[in-house]
C-alpha positions as CSV (number, residue, x, y, z in Angstrom):
1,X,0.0,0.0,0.0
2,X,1.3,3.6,-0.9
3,X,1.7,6.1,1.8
4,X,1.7,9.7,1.4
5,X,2.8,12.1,3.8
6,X,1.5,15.8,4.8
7,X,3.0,18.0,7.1
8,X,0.7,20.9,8.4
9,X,0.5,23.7,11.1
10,X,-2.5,23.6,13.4
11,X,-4.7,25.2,12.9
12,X,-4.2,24.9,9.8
13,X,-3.2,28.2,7.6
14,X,-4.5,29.1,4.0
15,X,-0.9,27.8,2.9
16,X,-1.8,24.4,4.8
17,X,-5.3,24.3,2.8
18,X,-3.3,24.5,-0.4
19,X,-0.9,21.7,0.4
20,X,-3.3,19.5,2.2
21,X,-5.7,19.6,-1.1
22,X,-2.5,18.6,-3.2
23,X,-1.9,15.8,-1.4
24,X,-5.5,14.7,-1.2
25,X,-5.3,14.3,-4.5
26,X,-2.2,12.7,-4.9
27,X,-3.3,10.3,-2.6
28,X,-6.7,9.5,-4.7
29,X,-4.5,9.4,-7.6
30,X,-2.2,6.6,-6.4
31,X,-4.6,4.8,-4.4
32,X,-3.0,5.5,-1.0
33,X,-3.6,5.7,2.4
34,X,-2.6,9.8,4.0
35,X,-1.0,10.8,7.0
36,X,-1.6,14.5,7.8
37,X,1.2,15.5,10.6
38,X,1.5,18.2,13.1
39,X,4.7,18.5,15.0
40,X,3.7,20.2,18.3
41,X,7.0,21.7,19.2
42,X,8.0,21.0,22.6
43,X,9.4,24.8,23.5
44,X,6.1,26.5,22.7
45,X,4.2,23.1,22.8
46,X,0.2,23.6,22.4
47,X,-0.7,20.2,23.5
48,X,-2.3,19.6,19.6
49,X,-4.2,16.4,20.3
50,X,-5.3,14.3,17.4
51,X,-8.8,14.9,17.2
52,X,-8.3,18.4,17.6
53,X,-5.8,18.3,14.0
54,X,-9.0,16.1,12.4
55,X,-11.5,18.8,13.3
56,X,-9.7,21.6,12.0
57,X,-8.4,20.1,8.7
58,X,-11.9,18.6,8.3
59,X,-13.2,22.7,8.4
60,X,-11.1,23.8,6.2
61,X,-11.5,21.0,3.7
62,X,-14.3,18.2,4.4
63,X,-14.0,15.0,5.8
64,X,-10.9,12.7,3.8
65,X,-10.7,9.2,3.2
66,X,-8.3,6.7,4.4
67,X,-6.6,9.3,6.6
68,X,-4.7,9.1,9.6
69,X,-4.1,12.1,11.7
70,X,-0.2,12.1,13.7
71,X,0.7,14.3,16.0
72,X,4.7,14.3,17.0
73,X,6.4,16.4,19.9
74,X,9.7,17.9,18.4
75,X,12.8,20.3,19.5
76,X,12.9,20.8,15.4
77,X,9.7,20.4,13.3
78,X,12.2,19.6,10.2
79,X,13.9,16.5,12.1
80,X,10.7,15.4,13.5
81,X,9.0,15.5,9.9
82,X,12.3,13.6,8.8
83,X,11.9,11.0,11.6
84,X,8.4,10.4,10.8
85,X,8.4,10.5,6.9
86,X,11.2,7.5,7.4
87,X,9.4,5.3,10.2
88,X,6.8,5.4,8.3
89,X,8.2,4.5,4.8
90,X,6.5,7.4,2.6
91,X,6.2,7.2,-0.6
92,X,5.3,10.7,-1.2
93,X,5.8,13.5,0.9
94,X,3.9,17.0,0.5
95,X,5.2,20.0,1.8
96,X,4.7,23.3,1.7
97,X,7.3,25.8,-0.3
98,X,7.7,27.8,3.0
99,X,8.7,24.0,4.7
100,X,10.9,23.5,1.5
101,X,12.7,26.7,2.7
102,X,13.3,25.9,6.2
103,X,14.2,22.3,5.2
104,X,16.7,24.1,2.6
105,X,18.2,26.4,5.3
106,X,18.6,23.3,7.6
107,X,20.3,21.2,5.9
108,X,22.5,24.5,4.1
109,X,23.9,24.0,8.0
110,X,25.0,20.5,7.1
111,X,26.1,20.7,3.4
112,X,27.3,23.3,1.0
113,X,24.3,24.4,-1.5
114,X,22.2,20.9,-1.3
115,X,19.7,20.2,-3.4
116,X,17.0,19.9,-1.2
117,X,14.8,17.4,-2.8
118,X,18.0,15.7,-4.1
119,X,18.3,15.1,-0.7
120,X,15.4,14.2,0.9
121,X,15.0,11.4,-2.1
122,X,18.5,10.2,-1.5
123,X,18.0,10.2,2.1
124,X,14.5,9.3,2.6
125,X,13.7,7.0,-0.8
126,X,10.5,9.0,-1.3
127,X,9.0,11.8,-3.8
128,X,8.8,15.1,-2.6
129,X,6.3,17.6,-4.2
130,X,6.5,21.0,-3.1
131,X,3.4,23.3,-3.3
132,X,3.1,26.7,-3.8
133,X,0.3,28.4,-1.2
């Protein structure tokens, strides 16, 4: 079974709404099973439960099929996205092009000028769409 794989803030922003609906329909497309994740960040942690991520992506776009709803306490919301996308075994990640940029200035730390999605697919074995909000 194909997996794809959507980080999101909560609640969830118009930029969000834009990637979420992208990888709605990526996930109809292939046939797959979605995970929408929230990384509640552990410094300014809101306590995010999972029902509380279902309700407000379910407002802003409708009830979705065959999704599971993951919320992870991180330090970093990039590492923790990283973590999940690779316990899980993705096959498709969706992300937002303001993620992209903080995933591009992260690992800028690590490497000199990487190729973001270069890396992700050599390190994570997945296909990373980006979308614009």
């Amino acid at each position: 079974m194909s997996l794809v794989v959507v980080p999101v803030r909560y609640p969830p922003s118009s930029h969000s709404e834009a990637t979420l609906r992208e990888a709605t329909r990526i996930a109809t497309e292939r046939d797959a099973d979605l995970t929408v994740l929230h990384v509640d960040l552990y410094q300014n942690s809101r306590h995010v439960t999972r029902t509380e991520l279902k309700r407000a992506v379910e407002r802003r776009i409708g009830p979705l099929e065959r999704a599971r709803y993951v919320v992870r306490r991180g330090f970093l919301v990039e590492e923790t996205i990283l973590e999940e996308i690779a316990a899980e075994g993705a096959d498709v990640v969706v992300i937002g092009s303001k993620q992209a940029g903080r995933w591009r200035r992260m690992v800028q730390k690590l490497l000199s000028d990487p190729d973001i999605d270069a890396f992700l697919r050599e390190k994570l074995d997945c296909t990373v769409v980006t979308v614009d909000g």
